[in-house]
Structures are given as structure tokens and as C-alpha cells.
N, C-alpha and C positions, 0 to 999 in steps of 0.2 A: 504494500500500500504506500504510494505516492500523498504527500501537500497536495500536489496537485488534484489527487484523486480527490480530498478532502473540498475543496475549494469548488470543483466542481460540482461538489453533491450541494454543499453550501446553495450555489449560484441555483441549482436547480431546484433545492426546495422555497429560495426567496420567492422565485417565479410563482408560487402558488400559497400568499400565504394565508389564505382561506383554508387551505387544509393543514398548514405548516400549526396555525392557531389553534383548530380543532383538536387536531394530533396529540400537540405537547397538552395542552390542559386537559384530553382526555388522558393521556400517561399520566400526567402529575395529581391524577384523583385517585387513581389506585397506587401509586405509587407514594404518594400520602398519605394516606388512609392506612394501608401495610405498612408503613415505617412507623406510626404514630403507635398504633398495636404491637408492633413488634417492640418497641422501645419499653411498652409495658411488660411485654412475656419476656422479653428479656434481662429488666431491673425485679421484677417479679419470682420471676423462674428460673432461670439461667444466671444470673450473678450469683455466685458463690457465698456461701455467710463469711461474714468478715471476723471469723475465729483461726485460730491455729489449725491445720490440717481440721477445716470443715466437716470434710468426706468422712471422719471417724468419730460425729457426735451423732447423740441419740436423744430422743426425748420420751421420756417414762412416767405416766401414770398406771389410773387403778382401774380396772373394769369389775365391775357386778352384773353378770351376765343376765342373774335370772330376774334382775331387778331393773334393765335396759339402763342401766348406767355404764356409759361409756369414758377413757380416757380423764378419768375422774383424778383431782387432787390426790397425793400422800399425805398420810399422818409422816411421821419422823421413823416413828418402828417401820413401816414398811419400806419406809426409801433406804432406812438401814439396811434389815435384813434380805435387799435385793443389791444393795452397795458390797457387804458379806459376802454376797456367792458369788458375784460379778469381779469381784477383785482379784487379779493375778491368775485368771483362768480366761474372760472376754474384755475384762476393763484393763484401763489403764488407775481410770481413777472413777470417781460418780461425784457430782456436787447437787445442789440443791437449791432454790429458792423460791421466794413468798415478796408478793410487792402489795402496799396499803399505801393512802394516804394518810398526813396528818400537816400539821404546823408547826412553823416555828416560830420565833419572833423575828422582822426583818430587820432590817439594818438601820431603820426607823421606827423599832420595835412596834410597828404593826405588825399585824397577825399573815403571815406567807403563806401559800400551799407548798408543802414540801411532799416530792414521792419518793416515798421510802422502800427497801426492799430489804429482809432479810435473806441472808446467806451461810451456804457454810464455808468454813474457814479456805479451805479449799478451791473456791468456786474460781476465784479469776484463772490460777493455775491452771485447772480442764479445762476454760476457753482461750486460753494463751490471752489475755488481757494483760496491758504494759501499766505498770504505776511507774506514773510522770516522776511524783515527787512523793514525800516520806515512804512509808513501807507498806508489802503485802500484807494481809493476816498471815497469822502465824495459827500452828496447831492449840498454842494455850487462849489464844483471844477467844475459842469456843467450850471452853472447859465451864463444865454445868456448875452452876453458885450453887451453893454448901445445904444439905437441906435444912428444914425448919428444926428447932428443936423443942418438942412439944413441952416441957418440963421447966423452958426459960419464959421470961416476961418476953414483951414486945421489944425494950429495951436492948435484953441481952443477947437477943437472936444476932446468928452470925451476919457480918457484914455482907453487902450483895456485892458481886463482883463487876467492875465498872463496861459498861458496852463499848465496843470495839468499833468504829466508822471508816469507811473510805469514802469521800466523796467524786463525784462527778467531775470533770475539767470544767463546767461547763458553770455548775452550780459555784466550784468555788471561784473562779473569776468572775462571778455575778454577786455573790454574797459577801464574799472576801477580800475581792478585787484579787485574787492572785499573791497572797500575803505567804509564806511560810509560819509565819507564828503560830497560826492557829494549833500545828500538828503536837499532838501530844494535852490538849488540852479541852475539856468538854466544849460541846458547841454550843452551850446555852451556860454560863458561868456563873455559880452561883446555885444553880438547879438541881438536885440529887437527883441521878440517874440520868442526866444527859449524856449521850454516847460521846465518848472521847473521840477525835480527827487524828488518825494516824498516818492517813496520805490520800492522794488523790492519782484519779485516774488519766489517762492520755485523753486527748480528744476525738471527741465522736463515737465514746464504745457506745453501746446501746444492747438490749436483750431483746432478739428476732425469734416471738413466738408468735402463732396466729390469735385472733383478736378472742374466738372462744376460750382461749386458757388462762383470761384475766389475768395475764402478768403485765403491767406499765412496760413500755419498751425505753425511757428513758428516766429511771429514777436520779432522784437529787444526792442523795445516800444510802450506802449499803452497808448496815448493820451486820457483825456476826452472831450469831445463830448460836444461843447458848442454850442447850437444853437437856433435859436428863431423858438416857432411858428409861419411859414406864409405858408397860402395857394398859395398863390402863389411859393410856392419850393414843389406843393405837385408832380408835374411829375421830379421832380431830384432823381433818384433812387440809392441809393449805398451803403444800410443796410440792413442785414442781422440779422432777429427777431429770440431771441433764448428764449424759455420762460420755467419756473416751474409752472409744471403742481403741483393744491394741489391734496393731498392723497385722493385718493377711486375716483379720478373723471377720466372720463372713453377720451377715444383720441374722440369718436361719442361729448361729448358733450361739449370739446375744438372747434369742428368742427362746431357744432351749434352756440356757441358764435363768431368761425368766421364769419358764415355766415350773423348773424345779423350784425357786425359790419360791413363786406360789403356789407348790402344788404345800407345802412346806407351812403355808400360810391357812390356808384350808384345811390340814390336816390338828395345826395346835389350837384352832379360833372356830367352836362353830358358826359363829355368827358370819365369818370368810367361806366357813366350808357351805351352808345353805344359801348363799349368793352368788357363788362359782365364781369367788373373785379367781382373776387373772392381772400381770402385771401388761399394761400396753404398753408397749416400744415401737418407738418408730426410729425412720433416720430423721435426724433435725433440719434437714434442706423442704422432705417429703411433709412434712408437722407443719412446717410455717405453709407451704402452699395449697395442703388439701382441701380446703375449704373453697380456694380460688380456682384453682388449675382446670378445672371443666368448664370453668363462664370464659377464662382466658383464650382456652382453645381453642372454642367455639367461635369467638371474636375472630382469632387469626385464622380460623376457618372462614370464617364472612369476606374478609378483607384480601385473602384471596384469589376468592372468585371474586371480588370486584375488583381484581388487579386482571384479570383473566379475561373479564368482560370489556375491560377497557383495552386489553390487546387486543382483543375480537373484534371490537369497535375500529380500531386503525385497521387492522387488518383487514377488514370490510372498504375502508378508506383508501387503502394502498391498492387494494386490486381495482379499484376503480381506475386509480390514479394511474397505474401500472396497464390498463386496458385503454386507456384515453392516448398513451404513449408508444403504444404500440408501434407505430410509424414509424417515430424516431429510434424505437429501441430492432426494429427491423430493419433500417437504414446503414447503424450500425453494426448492425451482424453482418449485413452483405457488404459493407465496409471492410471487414477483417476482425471485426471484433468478436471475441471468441464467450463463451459460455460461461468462464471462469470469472471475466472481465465485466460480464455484464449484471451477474449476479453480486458480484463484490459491490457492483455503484448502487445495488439496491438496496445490499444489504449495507452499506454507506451512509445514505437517506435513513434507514430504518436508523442507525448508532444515535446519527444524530439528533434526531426525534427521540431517540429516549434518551441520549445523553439531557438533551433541554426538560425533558419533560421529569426525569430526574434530580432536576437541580431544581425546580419549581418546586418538586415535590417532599423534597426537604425541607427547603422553606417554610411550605403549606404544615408539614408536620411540626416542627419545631416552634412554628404561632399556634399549633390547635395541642402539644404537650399540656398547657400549662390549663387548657379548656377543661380537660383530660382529667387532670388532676385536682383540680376545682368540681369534678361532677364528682369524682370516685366514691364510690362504698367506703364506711369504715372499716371493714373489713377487710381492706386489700391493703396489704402488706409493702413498707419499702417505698412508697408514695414518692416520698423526698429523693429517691435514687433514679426515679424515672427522668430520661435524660438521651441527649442526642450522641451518644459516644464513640468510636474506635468501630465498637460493635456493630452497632445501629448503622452508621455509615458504611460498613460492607457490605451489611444484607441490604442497605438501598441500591450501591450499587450492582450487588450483583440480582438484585431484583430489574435493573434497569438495565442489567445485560440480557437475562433470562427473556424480559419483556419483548426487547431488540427481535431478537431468536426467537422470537411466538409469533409476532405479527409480521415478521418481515420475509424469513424464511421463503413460505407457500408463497407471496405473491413472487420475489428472487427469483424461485425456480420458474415459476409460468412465466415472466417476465424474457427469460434468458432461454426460451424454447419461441419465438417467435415464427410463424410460419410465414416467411418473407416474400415468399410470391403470393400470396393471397393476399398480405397486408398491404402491399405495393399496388395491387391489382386494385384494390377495394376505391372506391370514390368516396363513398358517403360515409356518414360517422358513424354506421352500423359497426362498419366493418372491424371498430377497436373494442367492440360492447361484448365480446363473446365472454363466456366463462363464469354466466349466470348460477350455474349448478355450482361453484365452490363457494361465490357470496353466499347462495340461498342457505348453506350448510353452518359457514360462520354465522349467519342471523339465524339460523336456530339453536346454535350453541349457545348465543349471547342469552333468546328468550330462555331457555333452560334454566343457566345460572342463576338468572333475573328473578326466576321465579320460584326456587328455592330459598333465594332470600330473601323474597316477600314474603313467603311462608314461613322461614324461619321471625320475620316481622308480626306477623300477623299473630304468631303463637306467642312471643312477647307482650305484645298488646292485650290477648285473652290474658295472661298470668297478670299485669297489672289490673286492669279490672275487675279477676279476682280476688286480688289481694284489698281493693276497696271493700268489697262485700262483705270478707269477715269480719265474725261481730270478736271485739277484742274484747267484749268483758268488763267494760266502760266505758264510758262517754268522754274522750279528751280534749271536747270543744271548752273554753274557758278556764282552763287548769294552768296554774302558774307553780312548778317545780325547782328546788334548788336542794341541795346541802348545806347540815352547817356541822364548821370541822373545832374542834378546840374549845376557847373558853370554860367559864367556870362548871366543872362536871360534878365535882363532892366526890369520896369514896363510899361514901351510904347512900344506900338505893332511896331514899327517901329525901335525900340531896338534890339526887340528878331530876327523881318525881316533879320537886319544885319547881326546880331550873324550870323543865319542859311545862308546868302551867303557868310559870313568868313570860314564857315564849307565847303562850299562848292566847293570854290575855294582850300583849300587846301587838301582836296578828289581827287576832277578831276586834279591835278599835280601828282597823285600818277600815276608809268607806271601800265600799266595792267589793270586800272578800265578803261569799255569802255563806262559804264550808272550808274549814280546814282539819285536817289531819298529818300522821306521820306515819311514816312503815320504815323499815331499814333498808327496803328495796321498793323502785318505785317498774310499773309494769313497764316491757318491752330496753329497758336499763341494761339485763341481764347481772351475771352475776350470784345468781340464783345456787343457796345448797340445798340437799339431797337431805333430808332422816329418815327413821325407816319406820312404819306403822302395820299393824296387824290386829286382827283380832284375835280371839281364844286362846284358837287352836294353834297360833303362836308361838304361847308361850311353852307347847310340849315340841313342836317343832318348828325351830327357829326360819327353815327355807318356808315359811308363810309371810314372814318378814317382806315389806314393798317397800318401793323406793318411792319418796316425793316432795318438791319442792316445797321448803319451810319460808314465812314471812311473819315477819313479827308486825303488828301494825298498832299505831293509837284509836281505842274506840270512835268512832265516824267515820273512818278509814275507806268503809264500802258505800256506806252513805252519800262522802264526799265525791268518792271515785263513780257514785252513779252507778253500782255492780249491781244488778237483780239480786235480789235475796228471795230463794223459791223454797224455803222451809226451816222451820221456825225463825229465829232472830240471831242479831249479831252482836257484836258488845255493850255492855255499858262502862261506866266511868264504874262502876263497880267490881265488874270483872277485872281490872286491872290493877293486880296484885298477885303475889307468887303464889297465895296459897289455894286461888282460883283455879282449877285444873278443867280448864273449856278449851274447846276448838273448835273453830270454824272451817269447814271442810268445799272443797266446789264439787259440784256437780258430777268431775270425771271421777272421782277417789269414791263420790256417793255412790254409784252407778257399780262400782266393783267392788265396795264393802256391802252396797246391801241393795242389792238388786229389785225387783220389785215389790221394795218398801221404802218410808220414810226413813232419812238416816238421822232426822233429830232427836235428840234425847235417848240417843246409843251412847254406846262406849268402843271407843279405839284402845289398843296399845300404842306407845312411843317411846321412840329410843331421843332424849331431846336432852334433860337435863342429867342424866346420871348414867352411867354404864347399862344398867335392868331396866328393862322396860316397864312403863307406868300409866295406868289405866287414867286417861280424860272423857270427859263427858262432850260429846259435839252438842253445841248451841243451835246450831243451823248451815243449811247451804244457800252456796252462793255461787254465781256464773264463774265458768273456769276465765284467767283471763290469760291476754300472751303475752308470757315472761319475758322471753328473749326474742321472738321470729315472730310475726305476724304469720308467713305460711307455715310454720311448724308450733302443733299447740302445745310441743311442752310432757313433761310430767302433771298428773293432778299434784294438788295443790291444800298446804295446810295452814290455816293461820294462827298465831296464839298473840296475845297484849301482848305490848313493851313490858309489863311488870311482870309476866313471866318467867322471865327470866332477868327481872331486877333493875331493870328502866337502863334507859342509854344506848337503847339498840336503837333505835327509831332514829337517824340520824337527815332520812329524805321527805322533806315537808312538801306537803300539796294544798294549795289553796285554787277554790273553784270561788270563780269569778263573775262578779254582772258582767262586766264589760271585756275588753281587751286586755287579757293577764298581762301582756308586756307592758302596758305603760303605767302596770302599778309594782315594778320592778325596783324605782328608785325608793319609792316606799319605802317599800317593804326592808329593803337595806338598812334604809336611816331608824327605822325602828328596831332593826335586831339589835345594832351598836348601840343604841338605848340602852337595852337590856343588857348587853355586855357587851364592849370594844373588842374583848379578844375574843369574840366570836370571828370565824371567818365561812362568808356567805359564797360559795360554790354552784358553778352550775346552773346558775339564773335564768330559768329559759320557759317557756309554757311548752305545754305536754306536743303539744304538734312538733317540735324540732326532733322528739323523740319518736313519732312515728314516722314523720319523713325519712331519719335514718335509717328506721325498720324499713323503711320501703327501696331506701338509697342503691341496692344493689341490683333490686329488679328494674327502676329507674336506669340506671347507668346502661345497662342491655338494652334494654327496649330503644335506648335513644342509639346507642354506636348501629347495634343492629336495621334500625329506622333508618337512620341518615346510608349506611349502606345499601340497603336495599332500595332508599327515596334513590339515588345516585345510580344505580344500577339498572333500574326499571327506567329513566331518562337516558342512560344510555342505550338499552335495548331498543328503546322507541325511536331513538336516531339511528340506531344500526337498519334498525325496520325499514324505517322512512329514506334511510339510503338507497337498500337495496332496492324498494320500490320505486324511486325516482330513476334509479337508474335502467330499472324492468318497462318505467315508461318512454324512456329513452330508447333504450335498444329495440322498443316495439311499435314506433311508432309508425312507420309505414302502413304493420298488420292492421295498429287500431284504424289510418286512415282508413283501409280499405274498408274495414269493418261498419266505419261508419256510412264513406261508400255505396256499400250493401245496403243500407240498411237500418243498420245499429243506434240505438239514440243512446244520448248523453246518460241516462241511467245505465244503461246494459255495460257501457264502457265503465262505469264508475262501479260497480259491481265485480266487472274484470277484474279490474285492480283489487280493489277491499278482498275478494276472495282470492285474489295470490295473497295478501297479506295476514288475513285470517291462516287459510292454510297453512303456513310458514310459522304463525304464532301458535296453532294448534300442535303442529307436530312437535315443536321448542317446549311446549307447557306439557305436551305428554311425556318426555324425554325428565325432562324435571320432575315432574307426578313420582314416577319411578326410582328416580335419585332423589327426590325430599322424603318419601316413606323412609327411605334408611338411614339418611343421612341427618335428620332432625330428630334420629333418636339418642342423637351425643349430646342433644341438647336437657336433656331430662334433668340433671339438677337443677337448671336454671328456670324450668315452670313450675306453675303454681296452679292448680286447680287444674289443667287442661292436662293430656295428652300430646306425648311429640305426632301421633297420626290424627288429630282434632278432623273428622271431616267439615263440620263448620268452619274451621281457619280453611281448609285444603277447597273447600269450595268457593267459598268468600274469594280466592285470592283466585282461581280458577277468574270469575266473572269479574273481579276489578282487572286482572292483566288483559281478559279481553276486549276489554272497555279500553286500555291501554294501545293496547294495538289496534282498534278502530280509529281510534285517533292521530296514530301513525300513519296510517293510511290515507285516512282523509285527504291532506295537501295534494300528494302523488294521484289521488284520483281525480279530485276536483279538475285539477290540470289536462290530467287524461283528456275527462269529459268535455273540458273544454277547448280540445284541439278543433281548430278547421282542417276535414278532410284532405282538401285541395292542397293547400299549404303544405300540411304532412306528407301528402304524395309526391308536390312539387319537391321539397326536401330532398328525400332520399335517391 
């Protein structure tokens, strides 16, 4: 290949640059669209975790098979006793952690959100994390304080052993400014039990788990983890096992050494052995993305075929363009120009076209990243890493070479077979129009793709709408939600009781709040634990034991939240206190403790406050509501008072509102600092922000998927509308005759519309066949519907051919309204 070659194609594609225009910004749509996607599946899926030899961690929870608890939190015994067998035979090492929030004071001794994480001593070691500055933990920073000594005063009891801290890079040049002094000395001065600062971390570490395993990905400090082995703390679950795997040993036989350690688990613990727990493991790359990795696919599946479709589209372009040239490219062959030479300048034009349409479409991608990232799911992992990189930039261009090579290829070779005596011979512009049968083939590839991903659109569209319909369980039109972290708590439950009626007297003076309550967890928040309930028969055998989401809430709770109450009632300011043994139970837990009967004024078992299980009286049911998912209901559902368990759980306030809950936000603030400064108000949001995120992940599909398919199905319809401008080009003389004959303006405009019906039918049948299989990948990401919905596959059936009518139209119109004469004259 010659400059000069290049120069030439140049000059030749200037000459035309109606198609030169069309060309590149059909490349640069799929070629944008594909980079844009791919920069996600590849910050997403493909970047490595940024640990020490990544490929050899693991991420370990708990499964209760027969209780459908999966991937559940560790107590500390079971991360033990699986750290035990793992050591020195699949591990290298096992670590552990637990992340909460809390406060501190700032550096203006207002109240801070600080995220905390405990750990064990061990932990940075297994993920090759660098401390910047002062020191690692060490094995004594985790050494269990002394127990109590039942025989001494309060006085005499042994000293508590002081906590151990590392912080953040990030926290301490924000808190600290970057100071050295701190290390060695607690971070709140003055305070018993404030964790001592012993160093600090490098910048940017973070903890990469997926969003359902509630660990903060960027805590402010990491506490070590002082604790004693006792079996009796072995059902407190709130650690998350992160282990190194040693080299050449395979994830089957990490798996194996789980299994034995809980078969181990099962056999000393009835209460393990009738819930078939199992240790879950996974590899840690596999953890963080399984919840994503099938909406992601599917995306790069969409994006694709509209990289596909816009080759088809040029390609459809090029043999036009390539049949119009015919002449020239026949002139040249009977010139000397050889087969090799002719193909090359096509396949030239074609480089440069998607060279240009390449470089647009970078552009295009790297303005709609940040769109991208502004619509995404909570739930999608790595946000901040999505990015135009090294990577990203290969696969554009060798998506822009590949493109090259799809649409340029076929017409090159038909191009570079010229039949030079006939094209020499020929007068009229029929003579360059042959080669109808391989357009007609690309324009029903184009319809095909088009319309698998209308129909993967269309079944997006069904799962949002069904996600409107479910009933959640309450009403969260006018609900104003927040946190509050710190301030004055008491050690006596009848302390923190106070506090929370101080709270609450100066709420209900606010105008406009017409209900408030509290729960420790607010619906669709997540976050949600498991206890286990039973009746009787129970207590002689423990595998009758169930599993079911616990919530503590303040009497009006269901009132406020608007939750149906369908048998007997729910709290009073009476029931809340510990020695009240009630529960409010929903519908689902009703349904399978006592089937067709009332379940008020039964009795349950519960494993809640003591190791033995202990018999409550249910007050009444109430509508299940959705904990974490709107399309997923969840476990049934238990609730007991804050004084249950001794007040101070309730820490997420709901107020239901006359009006607009936002704009009594600022309120609502200046009246908590009222009651206490060092309160710190979190969270301030009304309940809709919280069901938008519920819905955020079916939203972000529907729209990539939409805008792909809107893109796709416009270009199909220009592929359409090509091919049939150029069928009434090549046939015009016929239609003259036709009309000639005979033929009126409808009969030719029919001609047309049924070549292009035709060509859209066989295209939509061709799809029919490939969407039945091919929108069955999409099955995590619907909700309510079916990947074969024949309602969607119909619907979309009669909109495409609504689509291609309208393709047609122009091309026919013109038909119809040729003059005979003229047309005959022509050719």
C-alpha cells in the first residue's frame, strides 16, 4: 500500500460526501455504543482487584440450606474453625471483616460520619495492602481483654485492653491534614476506649465486595478485632471471611476443605446440623461481579448487534456505491488493473470510513461515560474505574478494524469481478444497478438484528411496569427518612427510652409531620438479618427451625408506614418493654405457621434474645413488605419493639407527611440539634429516593437497551428505504412499462410496499427464531415476564411492521409517481 493509494481513496470518498457523512456516523453509533459498554464490562469484569496476587482470594460465608439462607455473614467460631482447616493445607492465611457506621467529633468538634470497619489483625497482610506510614497490626493488637471477674466490684474489674486503629490515606489527610503525631495516641483524647492511631494506609485501598454483602467499600478506620473464643457467640453473624488461596491449589479443593470443616460444624451444633449449614466460597473476582455479570452481558450483547447492524447498514451503502461505479471500476480492469489492486482501493475507502467513524466514536463514548455513570445501579460495582483506557482503546480499534472487514469485504470482492464488456456495453444506469439479491440479504440481516433488540426492549419495558404494580407493603408517597448516628444514648435502657420520647416530642411539634415512627431498618434499605422461628415441634427437633427477617420497630411503625394490618393489632406504647414477649408476624410467615387459620393470638418459638429458644405470643399480621428488591419478596418477616431488646435499636426515623417531605428537611434538622448537637442526622431523603434505587437497575436496562434498539430499528429502516430506492431505480423502465400497460399509481405503490414488507417479513422471521433463544440470557434481568413473553414477541412483531411501512412509503410514493414516458424515455 502506497500514500498515494491512500490519497486516492481520500479524493474519492470526498467526491461523495452524502454517503462519506452517513457512513462514518453510522460507524460511530455502534462503534460508540460498544466502547461505552465495553469500558463498563471491562472496569467491571475484566480489571483485576487491586490486591496482591488477586487470582488466589476467596470470599467465605455461611449457607442454611434448609432455611434458603444463602452466603450469609460468620459469627467469629465459624470463620475460625474454617480458618483451622484451611491453614497450611488450601490457605495461605484467612482474614476477616465487619464494617458499621458511627461518629466522631470533627475537627470543629461537630458530630462526623465516620465508616468504620472491624478487622482481624491479619487482614491487610492477605490482601497485600501497603501502610504509608506508622505500623501494620501486629498479632497482640487482637489479643481478647481479660474476662470479667464475677467476685470483684465494678471498680476492681480488670483493665480493658486499649483498640488498635489504622486509618485511611484519605481520612487522615482530611481529618488530620497529614500530621504524624497522631500515631500512637487515641483519636478522640480524653475518651476511655477511643481506638489508638497506629498508622495509616496508602492511597486508594478500598474493600471490593458486591453491594448485597453490606461491607462499606471505603471505610475511614479499621479497628482490630479483639475477641474471645465462645461458642456461645457462635449464631452472632457479622464477618465476612476473605482468604489466600496457596499457589497451584485448585477453588474444587478450597471447596473440599470447606466442606469438611462444615461437615464438622453440623456434626458438634444441632442447630448447624438441622439447617444443612455449608461454608460458601467463592473466588473474590467471581463474589464482586455475580450479581452484575448477566445484565452486563446482555448489554454487550445489545451493543453488538448494533455494531453489526451499522456494518450492514454501510455495507448496504457501499454496494450501492460500488454498483453506481461500476464503469469506472470496469475501465480500470480493462486498463491493467488487476483484482488484487482493485479490491485493496475498496477495501481503502472501507479503512477509512471506519478509521473516521472510529474516532467519532470515541469521542461519542467518552461524552456519554460519565451519562453512564450518573444513571448506574447501586449495585454495580467499580463505578469510579469506568474509564476510556489502554484497554478500551484496543477493543475500539480493533472493533473498527473488524467493522472495516464486515462491510467492506463483500462489496471489494463484487466490486473487483467486474464484467467489463457488458458494463462498457451498457448505456443506461441500469446497467451498474445489478446485485439486488446480496442488498436484499444484508437488509434482512439488518431487520433480524433490529428486531431482536426490540424485543429484547420490549421485555424490558414489561419488567419495569411490572415492577410499578407490586404492592411493596406500604405507601411511600409523603414519607420523609433519615438516620441518627451518636449523641446522648445513656447505658440504661431507660436512658436511651427517654432520649427517643425527647426525639419525639420535638418531631410531632414540627407542622406538617402527620405520623412518625422508628425501626432499625427502614423497607427496600436492605441490610436485613435472619432468626430462626418455629413452633412445637421444634423444640424436639431442631430442623423445624425457619429462617426470617427480624425488624425491631417503634409502636406506629405500621400505622405510619400505611402497612395493612389483616388480623388482630399491632403495638402499643405498652408493649414496649422487654418483659413484653409479642410479635408481629406478615402474612408470608402467617401462611406457613398456620395455614388455614388465624395466626393471632398463637405462639411462635424464637431464637432472638438468648441461645434457647423462647415462646412469644403474635399480636397480629401484617402485609409482607420489600426488604431489599422490589422484584424479589424476600424472606417472611418478624417484628418485635425497640424495648425488646432494650431500646436503641431503632436508629431509622420515618415521618409521613401533608405535604412535600423534602422541604421539611431543614426542619426537621434544626430541631434534632435542639435536642442534642451531637446528634448526627444521616440520610435525609423521603422514601421515593429509596424506591427509585430499588428500581435503578431495571431503569438503567431498559434505557441502554431502549436507546439500542431506538438506534437500531432507525437504522434498519434506512437500510430498508435504501434498498428500496435503489429497487426503484434499477426498475424503472419495468414500472414505466407497467404503467404503460396499464398499471395505476396504487398497483405500483403496492409493488414497492410488498418488496418491502417481504424483505421485513423474512428479516422479522429470521429474528423470531434467534430472539426465542437468544433473550433467554436475559432472564435475571426480568421481572414479572418471561424471556418468550408472546405479548412482547407480538407487540414488537406489529410495531417493526409499522416500521417498515414506513420505510417504504418515500420509495413508493416516488414509484407511483413516475411518468411513464419519461421513464421509458430514460433508459
Amino acid at each position: 500500500m502506497r500514500a498515494k493509494d491512500l490519497l486516492h481513496a481520500a479524493r474519492s470518498l470526498r467526491k461523495s460526501p452524502v454517503f462519506l457523512i452517513t457512513a462514518v456516523i453510522t460507524i460511530a453509533l455502534g462503534i460508540g455504543a460498544s466502547t461505552a459498554i465495553f469500558s463498563v464490562a471491562n472496569a467491571v469484569l475484566l480489571r483485576p482487584l487491586p490486591y496482591k496476587d488477586p487470582g488466589r482470594l476467596v470470599v467465605a460465608g455461611g449457607d442454611m440450606r434448609t432455611r434458603s439462607v444463602f452466603d450469609e455473614r460468620m459469627s467469629y467460631e465459624n470463620w475460625s474453625d474454617l480458618r483451622k482447616a484451611g491453614i497450611g493445607t488450601v490457605f495461605d492465611d484467612m482474614a476477616a471483616v465487619a464494617t458499621f457506621r458511627g461518629i466522631n467529633p470533627g475537627a470543629d468538634g461537630t458530630p462526623e460520619q465516620v465508616r468504620n470497619a472491624v478487622v482481624t489483625p491479619n487482614f491487610f497482610q492477605v490482601l497485600g495492602a501497603h501502610i504509608i506510614a506508622g505500623r501494620d497490626f501486629e498479632p497482640s493488637d487482637g489479643q481478647p481483654n481479660p474476662p470479667p471477674d464475677p467476685a470483684a466490684a465494678p471498680a476492681q474489674q480488670p483493665p480493658q485492653l486499649p483498640l488498635m486503629a489504622i486509618i485511611s490515606y484519605e481520612y487522615w489527610q482530611r481529618r488530620f491534614g497529614g500530621s504524624r503525631e497522631i500515631f500512637g495516641h487515641p483519636i478522640q483524647s480524653g475518651t476511655p476506649g477511643s481506638p489508638v492511631i497506629i498508622g495509616a494506609l496508602a492511597p486508594g485501598f478500598e474493600l471490593e465486595f458486591r453491594a448485597s454483602s453490606n461491607v462499606d467499600g471505603n471505610p475511614d478506620m479499621y479497628t482490630a478485632l479483639r475477641v474471645n473464643f465462645d461458642n456461645r457467640n457462635r449464631n452472632t453473624y457479622f464477618l465476612r471471611g476473605i482468604g489466600r488461596v496457596k499457589p497451584g491449589i485448585s477453588l474444587d479443593r478450597v471447596q473440599e476443605a470447606g466442606e469438611n470443616a462444615a461437615a464438622g460444624v453440623r456434626r458438634n451444633f444441632p442447630l448447624y446440623g438441622s439447617g444443612n449449614f455449608h461454608y460458601h466460597i467463592e473466588a473474590m473476582q467471581h463474589h464482586l461481579t455475580a450479581e452484575v455479570r448477566p445484565a452486563i452481558l446482555a448489554l454487550l450483547g445489545a451493543v453488538i448487534f448494533l455494531l453489526l447492524i451499522s456494518c450492514a447498514n454501510v455495507a448496504n451503502l457501499l454496494l450501492v456505491r460500488m454498483s453506481l461505479r461500476e464503469r469506472e471500476l470496469a475501465v480500470r480492469a480493462a486498463l491493467g488493473g488487476s483484482r488484487a489492486r482493485l479490491i485493496q482501493q475498496v477495501l481503502l475507502e472501507s479503512l477509512l470510513v471506519a478509521g473516521a467513524g472510529t474516532i467519532l466514536g470515541v469521542a461519542l463514548a467518552y461524552a456519554g461515560i460519565n451519562e453512564l455513570i450518573a444513571i448506574s445501579p447501586a449495585n454495580l460495582p467499580r463505578l469510579e474505574k469506568i474509564s476510556i483506557d489502554p484497554i478500551v482503546l484496543g477493543f475500539s480499534i480493533a472493533a473498527g478494524l473488524a467493522a472495516a472487514l464486515i462491510f467492506g469485504v463483500v462489496p471489494a470482492l463484487r466490486a473487483s469481478r467486474p464484467d467489463v464488456m457488458q458494463v462498457l456495453r451498457g448505456a443506461g444506469r441500469n446497467a451498474g444497478l445489478s446485485g439486488g439479491g446480496l442488498r436484499n440479504a444484508v437488509a434482512i440481516v439488518e431487520v433480524a438484528l433490529s428486531f431482536i433488540l426490540l424485543v429484547g426492549s420490549g421485555l424490558m419495558v414489561r419488567s419495569f411496569i411490572a415492577l410499578q404494580k407490586f404492592d411493596l407493603g406500604f405507601d411511600p408517597k409523603n414519607l420523609l427518612t433519615f438516620q441518627l448516628l451518636g449523641g446522648r444514648g445513656g447505658r440504661e435502657p431507660q436512658q436511651r427510652a427517654a432520649r427517643i420520647r425527647e426525639l419525639q416530642t420535638a418531631l410531632r411539634d414540627i407542622g406538617g409531620v402527620r405520623e412518625l415512627t422508628a425501626a432499625s431498618l427502614i423497607p427496600l434499605a436492605g441490610g436485613y438479618s435472619t432468626i430462626r422461628w418455629g413452633k412445637e415441634n421444634a423444640l424436639a427437633d431442631p430442623s423445624k427451625f425457619q429462617a426470617a427477617d427480624v425488624q425491631f420497630v417503634q409502636p406506629g411503625f405500621f400505622e405510619a408506614m400505611h402497612t395493612p394490618v389483616l388480623a388482630g393489632r399491632t403495638f402499643t406504647d405498652a408493649d414496649n418493654a422487654q418483659d413484653r414477649k409479642y410479635v408481629v408476624i406478615d402474612d408470608v410467615l402467617a401462611a406457613k405457621a398456620f395455614p388455614q387459620e388465624s395466626a393471632a393470638g398463637k405462639r411462635i418459638l424464637i431464637r432472638a434474645r438468648t441461645p434457647e429458644p423462647e415462646w412469644v405470643e403474635i399480636l397480629g399480621v401484617v402485609a409482607h413488605q420489600r426488604a431489599t428488591s422490589i422484584a424479589d419478596p424476600g424472606h417472611e418477616q418478624l417484628y418485635f419493639t425497640d424495648g425488646f431488646i432494650g431500646f436503641g435499636s431503632t436508629n431509622r426515623w420515618i415521618l409521613r407527611t401533608s405535604g412535600d417531605p423534602a422541604a421539611l428537611a431543614p426542619t426537621v434538622r434544626d430541631a434534632i440539634r435542639k435536642v442534642d448537637p451531637g446528634i448526627l442526622v444521616n440520610e435525609l431523603q423521603p422514601m421515593s429516593v429509596w424506591v427509585e434505587r430499588a428500581q435503578a437497575g431495571t431503569r438503567f436496562e431498559l434505557l441502554l437497551i431502549g436507546v439500542f434498539a431506538a438506534a437500531a430499528a432507525i437504522l434498519a429502516s434506512v437500510g430498508l428505504y435504501g434498498v428500496l430506492a435503489t429497487f426503484v431505480r434499477q426498475r424503472t423502465a419495468e414500472i414505466g412499462l407497467r404503467m404503460a400497460m396499464g398499471a395505476g399509481p396504487s398497483d405500483i405503490f403496492g409493488l414497492v410496499v410488498g418488496q418491502g414488507l417481504r424483505l421485513s417479513a423474512m428479516g422479522i422471521g429470521v429474528g423470531l427464531i434467534a430472539a426465542a433463544g437468544l433473550t433467554r440470557a436475559m432472564t435475571s434481568m426480568l421481572v414479572g415476564v418471561k424471556p418468550t413473553d408472546p405479548l412482547t414477541f407480538g407487540a414488537i412483531i406489529v410495531f417493526f411492521f409499522a416500521i417498515a411501512a414506513l420505510a417504504c412509503w418515500i420509495p413508493a410514493v416516488r414509484a407511483a409517481a413516475l411518468d411513464p414516458t419519461v421513464a421509458l424515455r430514460d433508459e
